[in-house]
N, C-alpha and C positions, 0 to 999 in steps of 0.2 A: 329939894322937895319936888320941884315939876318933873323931875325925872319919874321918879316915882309916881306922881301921878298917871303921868304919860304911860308907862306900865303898867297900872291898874285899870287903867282906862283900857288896853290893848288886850287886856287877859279877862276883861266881863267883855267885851267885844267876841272871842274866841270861842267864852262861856256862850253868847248867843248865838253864835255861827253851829256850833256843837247841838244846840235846841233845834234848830231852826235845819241843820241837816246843808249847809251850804252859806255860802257870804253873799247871797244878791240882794238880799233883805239887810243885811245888817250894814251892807254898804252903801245904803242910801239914807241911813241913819246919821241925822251930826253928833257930837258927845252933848251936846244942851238942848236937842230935840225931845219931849215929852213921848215918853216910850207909847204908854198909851194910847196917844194921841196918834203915833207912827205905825198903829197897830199889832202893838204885844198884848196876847188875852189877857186876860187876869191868871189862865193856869200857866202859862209860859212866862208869867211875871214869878207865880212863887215857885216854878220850877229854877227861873236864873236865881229866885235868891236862895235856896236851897242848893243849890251849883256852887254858889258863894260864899257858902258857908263852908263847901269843901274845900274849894280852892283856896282862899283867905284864914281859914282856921279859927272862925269865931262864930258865933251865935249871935241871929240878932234879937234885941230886945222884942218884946212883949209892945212896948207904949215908943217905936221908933216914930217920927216927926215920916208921915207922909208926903213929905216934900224932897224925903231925902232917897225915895224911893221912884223919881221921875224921871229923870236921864241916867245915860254913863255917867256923865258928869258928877252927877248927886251921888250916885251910887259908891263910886271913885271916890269922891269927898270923905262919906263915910267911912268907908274901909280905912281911908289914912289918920280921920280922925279919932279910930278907936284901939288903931296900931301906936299912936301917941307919937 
């Protein structure tokens, strides 16, 4: 399983670099850093998770926990918890 983390984590990484037009931004991001807070708008937040929904092959809920929506980290969480 950390493997797979470890590559989900590296590929919304890519997904952000790909937004963002370059890695200088995304490389001063930790994976547990509050995206937010690191300065991703609100549209480049529902653009990575509409990116995420390509790349990962699912649809997020409607009523997903806002919390799960805060780092790579969180992010990464989800995608492997709904891949089972």
């Amino acid at each position: 399983m950390p493997d797979q983390a470890l590559e989900v984590r590296r590929r919304i990484r890519a997904l952000l670099v790909e937004l963002y037009g370059g890695d200088e931004f995304v490389s001063t991001v930790s994976d547990s850093a509050s995206l937010r807070q690191s300065g991703v708008s609100s549209n480049a937040l529902v653009s990575l998770l509409v990116s995420m929904e390509d790349a990962f092959g699912f649809e997020w809920d409607d009523d997903v926990e806002p919390e799960a929506l805060r780092s790579i980290e969180s992010l990464a969480d989800h995608v492997l918890s709904i891949r089972g």
